[in-house]
TORPA-4810 file (N, C-alpha, C, O; in nm, 3 decimals):
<nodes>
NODE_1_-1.961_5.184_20.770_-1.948_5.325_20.741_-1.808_5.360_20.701_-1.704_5.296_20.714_X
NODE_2_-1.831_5.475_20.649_-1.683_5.506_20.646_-1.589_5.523_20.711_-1.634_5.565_20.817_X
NODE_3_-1.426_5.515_20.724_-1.357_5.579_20.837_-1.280_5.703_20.759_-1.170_5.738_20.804_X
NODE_4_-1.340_5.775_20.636_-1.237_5.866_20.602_-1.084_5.883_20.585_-1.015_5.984_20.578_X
NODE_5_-1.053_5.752_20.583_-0.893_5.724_20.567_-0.820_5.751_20.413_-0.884_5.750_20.308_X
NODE_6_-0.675_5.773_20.424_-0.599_5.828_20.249_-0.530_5.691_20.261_-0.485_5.617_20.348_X
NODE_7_-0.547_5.696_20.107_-0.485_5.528_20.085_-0.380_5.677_19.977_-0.444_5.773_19.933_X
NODE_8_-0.239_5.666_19.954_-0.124_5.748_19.919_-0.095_5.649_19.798_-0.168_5.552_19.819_X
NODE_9_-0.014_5.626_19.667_0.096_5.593_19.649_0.186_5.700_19.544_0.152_5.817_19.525_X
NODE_10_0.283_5.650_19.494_0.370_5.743_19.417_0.502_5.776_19.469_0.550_5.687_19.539_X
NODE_11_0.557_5.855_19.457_0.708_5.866_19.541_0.693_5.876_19.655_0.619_5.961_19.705_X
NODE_12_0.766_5.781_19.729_0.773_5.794_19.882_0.828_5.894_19.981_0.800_5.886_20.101_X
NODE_13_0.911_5.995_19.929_0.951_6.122_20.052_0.827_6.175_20.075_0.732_6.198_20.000_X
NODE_14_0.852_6.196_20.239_0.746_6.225_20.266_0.617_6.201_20.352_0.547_6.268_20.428_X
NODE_15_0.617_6.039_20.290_0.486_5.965_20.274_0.432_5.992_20.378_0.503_6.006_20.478_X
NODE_16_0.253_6.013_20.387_0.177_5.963_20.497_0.171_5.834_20.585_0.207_5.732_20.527_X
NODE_17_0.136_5.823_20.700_0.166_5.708_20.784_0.049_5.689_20.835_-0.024_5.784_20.861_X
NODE_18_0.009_5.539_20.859_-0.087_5.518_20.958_-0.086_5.613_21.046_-0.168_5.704_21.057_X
NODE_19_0.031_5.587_21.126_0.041_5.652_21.303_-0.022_5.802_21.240_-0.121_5.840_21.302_X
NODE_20_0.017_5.882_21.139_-0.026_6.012_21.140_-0.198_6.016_21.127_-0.254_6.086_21.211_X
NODE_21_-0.269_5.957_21.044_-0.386_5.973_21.031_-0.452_5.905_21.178_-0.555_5.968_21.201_X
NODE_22_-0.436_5.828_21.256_-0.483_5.800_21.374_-0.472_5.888_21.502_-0.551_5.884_21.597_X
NODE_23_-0.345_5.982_21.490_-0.322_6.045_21.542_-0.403_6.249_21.535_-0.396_6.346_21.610_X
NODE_24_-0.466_6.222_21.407_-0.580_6.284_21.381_-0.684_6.304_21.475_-0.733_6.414_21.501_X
NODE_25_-0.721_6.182_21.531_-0.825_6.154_21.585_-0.965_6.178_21.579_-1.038_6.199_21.676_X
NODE_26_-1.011_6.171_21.410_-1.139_6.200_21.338_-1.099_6.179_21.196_-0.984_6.193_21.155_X
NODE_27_-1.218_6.139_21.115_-1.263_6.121_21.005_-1.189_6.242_20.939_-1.138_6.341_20.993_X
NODE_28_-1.196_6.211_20.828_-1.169_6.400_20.733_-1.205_6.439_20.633_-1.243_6.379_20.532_X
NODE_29_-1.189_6.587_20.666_-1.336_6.658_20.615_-1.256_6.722_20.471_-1.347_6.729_20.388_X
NODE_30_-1.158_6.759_20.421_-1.114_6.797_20.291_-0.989_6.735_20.288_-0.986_6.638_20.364_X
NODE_31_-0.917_6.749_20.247_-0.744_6.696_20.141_-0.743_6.804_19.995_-0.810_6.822_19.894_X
NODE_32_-0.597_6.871_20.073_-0.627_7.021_19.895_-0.463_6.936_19.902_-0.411_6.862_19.985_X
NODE_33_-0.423_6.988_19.779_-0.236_6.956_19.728_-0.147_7.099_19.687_-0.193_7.212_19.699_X
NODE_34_-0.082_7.083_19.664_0.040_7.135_19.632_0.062_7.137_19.533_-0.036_7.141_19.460_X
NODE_35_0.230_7.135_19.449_0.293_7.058_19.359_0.303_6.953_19.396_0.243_6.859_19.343_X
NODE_36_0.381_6.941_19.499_0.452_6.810_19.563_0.413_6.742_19.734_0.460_6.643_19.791_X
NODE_37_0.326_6.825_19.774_0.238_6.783_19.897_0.097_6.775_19.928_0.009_6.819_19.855_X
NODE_38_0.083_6.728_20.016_-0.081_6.749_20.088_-0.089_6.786_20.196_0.012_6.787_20.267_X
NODE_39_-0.185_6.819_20.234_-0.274_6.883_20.345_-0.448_6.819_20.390_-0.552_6.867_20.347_X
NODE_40_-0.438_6.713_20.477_-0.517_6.673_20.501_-0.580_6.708_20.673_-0.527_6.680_20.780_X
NODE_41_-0.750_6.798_20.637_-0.812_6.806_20.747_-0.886_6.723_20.802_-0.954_6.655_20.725_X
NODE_42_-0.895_6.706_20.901_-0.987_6.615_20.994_-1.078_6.725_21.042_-1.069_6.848_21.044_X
NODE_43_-1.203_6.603_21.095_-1.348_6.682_21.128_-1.325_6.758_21.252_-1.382_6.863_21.281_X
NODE_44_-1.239_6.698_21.324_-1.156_6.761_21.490_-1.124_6.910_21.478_-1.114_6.988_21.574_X
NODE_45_-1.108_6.945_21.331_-0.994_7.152_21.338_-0.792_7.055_21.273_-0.699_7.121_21.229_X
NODE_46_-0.790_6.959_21.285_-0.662_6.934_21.366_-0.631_6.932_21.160_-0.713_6.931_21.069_X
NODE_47_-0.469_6.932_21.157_-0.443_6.928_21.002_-0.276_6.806_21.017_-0.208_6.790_21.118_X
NODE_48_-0.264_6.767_20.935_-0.164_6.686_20.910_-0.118_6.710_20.752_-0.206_6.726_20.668_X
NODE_49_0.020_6.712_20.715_0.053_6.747_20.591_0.180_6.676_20.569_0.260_6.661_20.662_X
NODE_50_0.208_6.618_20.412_0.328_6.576_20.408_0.361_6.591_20.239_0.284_6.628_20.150_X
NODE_51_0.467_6.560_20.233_0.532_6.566_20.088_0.641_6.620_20.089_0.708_6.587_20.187_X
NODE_52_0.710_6.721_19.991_0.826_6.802_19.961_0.785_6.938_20.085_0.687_7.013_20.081_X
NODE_53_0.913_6.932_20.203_0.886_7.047_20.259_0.867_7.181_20.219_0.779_7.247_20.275_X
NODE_54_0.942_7.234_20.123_0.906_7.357_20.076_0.783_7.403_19.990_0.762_7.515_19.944_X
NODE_55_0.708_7.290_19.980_0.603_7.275_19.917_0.477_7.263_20.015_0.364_7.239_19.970_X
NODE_56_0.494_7.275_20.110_0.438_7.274_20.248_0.404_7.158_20.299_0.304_7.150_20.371_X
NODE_57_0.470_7.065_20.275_0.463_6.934_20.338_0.496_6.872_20.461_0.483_6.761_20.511_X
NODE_58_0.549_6.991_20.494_0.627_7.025_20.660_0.592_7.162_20.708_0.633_7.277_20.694_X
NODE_59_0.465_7.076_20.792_0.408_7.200_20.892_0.389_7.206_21.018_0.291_7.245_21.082_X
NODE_60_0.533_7.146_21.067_0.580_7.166_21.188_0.579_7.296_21.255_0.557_7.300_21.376_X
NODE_61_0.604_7.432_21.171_0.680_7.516_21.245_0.539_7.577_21.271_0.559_7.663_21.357_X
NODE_62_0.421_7.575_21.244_0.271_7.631_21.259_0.177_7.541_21.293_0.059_7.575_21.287_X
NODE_63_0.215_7.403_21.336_0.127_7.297_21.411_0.037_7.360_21.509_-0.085_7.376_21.518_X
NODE_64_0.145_7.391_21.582_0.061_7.431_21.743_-0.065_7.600_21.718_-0.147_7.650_21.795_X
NODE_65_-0.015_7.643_21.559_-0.175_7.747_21.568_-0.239_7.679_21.469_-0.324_7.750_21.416_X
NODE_66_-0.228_7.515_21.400_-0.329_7.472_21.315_-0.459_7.393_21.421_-0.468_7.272_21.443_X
NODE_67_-0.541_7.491_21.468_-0.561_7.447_21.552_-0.723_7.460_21.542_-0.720_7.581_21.561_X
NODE_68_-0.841_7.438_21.530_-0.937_7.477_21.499_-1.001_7.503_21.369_-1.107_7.558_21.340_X
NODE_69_-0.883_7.436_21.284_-0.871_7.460_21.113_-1.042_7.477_21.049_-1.122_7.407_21.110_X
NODE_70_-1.078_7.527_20.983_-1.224_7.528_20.899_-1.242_7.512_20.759_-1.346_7.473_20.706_X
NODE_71_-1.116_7.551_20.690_-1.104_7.555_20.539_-0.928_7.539_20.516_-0.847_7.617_20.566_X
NODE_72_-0.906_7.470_20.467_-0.776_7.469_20.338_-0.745_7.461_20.219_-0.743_7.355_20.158_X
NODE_73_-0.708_7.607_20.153_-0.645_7.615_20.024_-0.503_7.555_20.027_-0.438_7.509_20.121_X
NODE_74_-0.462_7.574_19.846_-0.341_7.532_19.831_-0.301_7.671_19.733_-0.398_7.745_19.720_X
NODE_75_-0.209_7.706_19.681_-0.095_7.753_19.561_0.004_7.609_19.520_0.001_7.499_19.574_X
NODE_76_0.069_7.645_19.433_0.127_7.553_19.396_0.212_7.492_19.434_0.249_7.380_19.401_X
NODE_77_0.270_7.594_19.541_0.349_7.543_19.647_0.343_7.603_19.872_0.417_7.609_19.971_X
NODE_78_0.233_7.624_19.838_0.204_7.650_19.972_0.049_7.629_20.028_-0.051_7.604_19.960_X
NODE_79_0.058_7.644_20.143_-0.114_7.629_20.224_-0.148_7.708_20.275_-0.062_7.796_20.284_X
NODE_80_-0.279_7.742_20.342_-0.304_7.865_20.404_-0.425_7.797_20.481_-0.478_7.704_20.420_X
NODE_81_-0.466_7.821_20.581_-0.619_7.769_20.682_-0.659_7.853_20.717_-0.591_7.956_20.724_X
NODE_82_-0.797_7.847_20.758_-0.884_7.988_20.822_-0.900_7.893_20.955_-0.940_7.778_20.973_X
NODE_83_-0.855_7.988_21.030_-0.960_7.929_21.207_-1.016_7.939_21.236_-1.060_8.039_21.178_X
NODE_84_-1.108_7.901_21.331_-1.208_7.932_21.381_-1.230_8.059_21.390_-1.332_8.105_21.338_X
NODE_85_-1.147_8.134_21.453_-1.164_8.307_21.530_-1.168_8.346_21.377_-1.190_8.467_21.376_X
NODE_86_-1.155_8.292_21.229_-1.098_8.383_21.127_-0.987_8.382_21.117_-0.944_8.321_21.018_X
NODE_87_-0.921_8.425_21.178_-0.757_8.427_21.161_-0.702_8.319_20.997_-0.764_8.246_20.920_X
NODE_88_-0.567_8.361_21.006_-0.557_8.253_20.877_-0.381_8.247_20.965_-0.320_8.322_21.041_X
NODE_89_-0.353_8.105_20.895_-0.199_8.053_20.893_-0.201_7.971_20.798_-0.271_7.873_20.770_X
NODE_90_-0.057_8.057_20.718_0.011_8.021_20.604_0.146_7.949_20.646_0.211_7.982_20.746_X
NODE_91_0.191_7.823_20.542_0.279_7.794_20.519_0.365_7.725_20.409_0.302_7.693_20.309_X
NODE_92_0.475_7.700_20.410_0.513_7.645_20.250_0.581_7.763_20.218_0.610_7.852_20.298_X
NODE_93_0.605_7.759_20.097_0.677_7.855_20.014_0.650_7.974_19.997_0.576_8.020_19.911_X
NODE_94_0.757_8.076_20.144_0.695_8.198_20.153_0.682_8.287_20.001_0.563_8.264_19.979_X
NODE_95_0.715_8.350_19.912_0.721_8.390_19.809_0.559_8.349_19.766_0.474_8.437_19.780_X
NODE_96_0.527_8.247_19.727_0.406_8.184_19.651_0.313_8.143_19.790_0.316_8.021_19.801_X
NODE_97_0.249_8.193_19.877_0.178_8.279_19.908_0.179_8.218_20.107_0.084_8.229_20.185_X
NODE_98_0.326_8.153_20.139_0.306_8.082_20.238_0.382_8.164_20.393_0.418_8.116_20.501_X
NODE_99_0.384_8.311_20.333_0.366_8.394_20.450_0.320_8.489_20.398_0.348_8.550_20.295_X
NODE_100_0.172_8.513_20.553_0.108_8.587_20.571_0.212_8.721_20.666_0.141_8.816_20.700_X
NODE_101_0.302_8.730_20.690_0.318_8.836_20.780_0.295_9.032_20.726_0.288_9.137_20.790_X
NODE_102_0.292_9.008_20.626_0.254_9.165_20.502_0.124_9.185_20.557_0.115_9.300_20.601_X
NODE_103_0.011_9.115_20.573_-0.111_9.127_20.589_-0.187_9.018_20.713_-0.306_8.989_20.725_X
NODE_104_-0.104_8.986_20.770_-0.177_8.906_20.869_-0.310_9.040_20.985_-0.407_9.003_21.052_X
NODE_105_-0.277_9.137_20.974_-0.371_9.254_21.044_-0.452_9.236_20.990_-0.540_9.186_21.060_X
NODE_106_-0.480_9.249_20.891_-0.580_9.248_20.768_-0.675_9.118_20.743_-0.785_9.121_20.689_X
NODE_107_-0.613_9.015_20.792_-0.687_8.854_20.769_-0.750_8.866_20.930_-0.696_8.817_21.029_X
NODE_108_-0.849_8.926_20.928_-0.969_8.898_21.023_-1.068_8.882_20.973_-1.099_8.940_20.869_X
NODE_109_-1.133_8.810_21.028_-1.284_8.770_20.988_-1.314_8.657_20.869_-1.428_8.624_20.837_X
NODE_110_-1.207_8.608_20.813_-1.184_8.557_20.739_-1.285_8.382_20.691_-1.275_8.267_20.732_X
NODE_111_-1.370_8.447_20.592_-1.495_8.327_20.551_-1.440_8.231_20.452_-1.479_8.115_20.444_X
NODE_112_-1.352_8.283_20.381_-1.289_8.193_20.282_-1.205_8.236_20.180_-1.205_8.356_20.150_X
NODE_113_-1.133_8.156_20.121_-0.972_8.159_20.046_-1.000_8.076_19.938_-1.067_7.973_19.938_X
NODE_114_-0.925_8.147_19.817_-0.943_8.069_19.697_-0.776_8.126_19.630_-0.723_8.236_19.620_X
NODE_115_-0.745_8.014_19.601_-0.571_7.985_19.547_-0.585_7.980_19.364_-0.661_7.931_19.281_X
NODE_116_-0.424_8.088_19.366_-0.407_8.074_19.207_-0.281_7.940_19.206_-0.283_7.848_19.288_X
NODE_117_-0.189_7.955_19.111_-0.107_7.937_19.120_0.037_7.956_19.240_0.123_7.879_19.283_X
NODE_118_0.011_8.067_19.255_0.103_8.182_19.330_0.054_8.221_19.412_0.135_8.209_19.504_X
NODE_119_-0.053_8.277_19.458_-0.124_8.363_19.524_-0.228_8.280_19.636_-0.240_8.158_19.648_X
NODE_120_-0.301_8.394_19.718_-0.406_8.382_19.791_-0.479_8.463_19.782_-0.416_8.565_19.756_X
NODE_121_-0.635_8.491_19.790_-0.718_8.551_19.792_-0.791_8.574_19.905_-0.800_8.452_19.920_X
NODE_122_-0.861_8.625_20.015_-0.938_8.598_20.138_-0.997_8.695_20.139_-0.945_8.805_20.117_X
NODE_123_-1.180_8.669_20.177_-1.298_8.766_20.181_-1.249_8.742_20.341_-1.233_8.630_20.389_X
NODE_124_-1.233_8.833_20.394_-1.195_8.911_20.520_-1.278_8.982_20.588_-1.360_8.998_20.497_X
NODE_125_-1.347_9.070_20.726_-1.359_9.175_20.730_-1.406_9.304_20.652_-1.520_9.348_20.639_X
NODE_126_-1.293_9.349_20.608_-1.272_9.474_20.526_-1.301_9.496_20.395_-1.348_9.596_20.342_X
NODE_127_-1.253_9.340_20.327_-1.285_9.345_20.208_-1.193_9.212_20.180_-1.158_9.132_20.267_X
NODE_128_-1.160_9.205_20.034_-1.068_9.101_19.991_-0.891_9.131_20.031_-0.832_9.235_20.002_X
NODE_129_-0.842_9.041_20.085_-0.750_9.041_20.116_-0.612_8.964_20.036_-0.629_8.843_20.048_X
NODE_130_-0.480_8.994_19.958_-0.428_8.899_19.845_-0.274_8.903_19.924_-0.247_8.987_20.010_X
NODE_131_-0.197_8.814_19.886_-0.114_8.775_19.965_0.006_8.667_19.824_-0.064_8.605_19.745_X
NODE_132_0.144_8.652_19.803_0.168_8.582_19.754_0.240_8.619_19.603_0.268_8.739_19.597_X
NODE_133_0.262_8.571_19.524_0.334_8.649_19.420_0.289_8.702_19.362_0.206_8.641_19.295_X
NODE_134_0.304_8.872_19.330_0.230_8.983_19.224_0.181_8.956_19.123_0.079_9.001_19.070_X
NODE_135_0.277_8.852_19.079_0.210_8.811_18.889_0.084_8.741_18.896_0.008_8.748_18.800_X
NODE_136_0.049_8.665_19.012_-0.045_8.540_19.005_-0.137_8.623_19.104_-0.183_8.551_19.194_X
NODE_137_-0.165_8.720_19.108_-0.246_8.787_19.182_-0.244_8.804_19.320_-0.349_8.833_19.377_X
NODE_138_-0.106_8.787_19.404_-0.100_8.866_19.551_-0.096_9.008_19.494_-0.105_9.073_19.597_X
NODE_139_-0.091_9.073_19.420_-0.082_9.226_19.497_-0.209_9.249_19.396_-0.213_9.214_19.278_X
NODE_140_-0.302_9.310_19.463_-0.426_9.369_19.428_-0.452_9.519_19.408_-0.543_9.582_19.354_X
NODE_141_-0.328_9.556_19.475_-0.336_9.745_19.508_-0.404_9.844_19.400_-0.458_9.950_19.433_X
NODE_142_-0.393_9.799_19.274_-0.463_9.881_19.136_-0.577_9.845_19.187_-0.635_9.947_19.226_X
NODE_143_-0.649_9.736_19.209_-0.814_9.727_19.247_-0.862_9.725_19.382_-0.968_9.671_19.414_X
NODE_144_-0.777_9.787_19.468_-0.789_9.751_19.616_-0.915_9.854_19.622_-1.020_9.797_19.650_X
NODE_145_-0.923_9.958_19.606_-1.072_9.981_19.623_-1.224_9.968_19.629_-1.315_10.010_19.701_X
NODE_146_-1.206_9.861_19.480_-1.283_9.779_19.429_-1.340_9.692_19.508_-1.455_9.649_19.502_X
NODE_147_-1.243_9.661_19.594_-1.236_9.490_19.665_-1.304_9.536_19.824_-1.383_9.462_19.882_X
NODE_148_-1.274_9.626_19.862_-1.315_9.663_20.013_-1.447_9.695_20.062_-1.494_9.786_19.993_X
NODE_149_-1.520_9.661_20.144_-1.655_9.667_20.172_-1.663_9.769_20.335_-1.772_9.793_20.388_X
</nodes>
């Protein structure tokens, strides 16, 4: 059977490690990218990521709430997960869509996320929720009516 393992190559900063994918402790269930990183989920909730830190390849500082993970998008340079409860945690390159703190009230209920370039998107609760740089579609406010249920 399978064991769901990433075989990596290409520039080495960064790189994935045995010890990290074992330390997973499950098979895995998606792998989204970056520019310059990844984000790999396991069937456990649990997430592991590496590459160019500002690219969100370093997600140390939001480990301990990647915790129950269900879905991961990318932008071109950041990540975002839905949890279990809904909730979402962003990281990577705040600007291009890797802080949620503008709208983290707002990311409840959260079923799923779909990434531009720049941006985030999330059917939420309330309605659609956007997050991330204006040009690439974080700010929605001209159609925010549109979007709300």
């Amino acid at each position: 059977g399978s064991t769901g393992g990433v075989v990596t190559w290409g520039a080495s900063q960064g790189g994935f490690s045995s010890e990290q994918f074992r330390a997973l402790g499950a098979p895995l269930r998606q792998l989204m990218a970056t520019q310059s990183a990844f984000g790999a989920l396991a069937e456990n909730g649990r997430v592991v990521t590496w590459g160019e830190d500002m690219d969100g390849g370093d997600s140390d500082d939001v480990q301990d709430q990647l915790v129950d993970v269900q879905q991961l998008a990318a932008t071109s340079r950041a990540f975002a997960a839905i949890l279990a409860d809904g909730s979402v945690v962003a990281w990577g390159n705040p600007s291009l869509g890797g802080d949620v703190s503008n709208v983290a009230e707002r990311l409840k209920g959260v079923t799923q996320i779909a990434a531009s370039s720049g941006a985030f998107a999330a059917m939420a609760e309330g309605g659609v929720v956007t997050w991330g740089r204006a040009g690439d579609g974080g700010d929605s406010s001209a159609v925010e009516s549109q979007l709300m249920t």
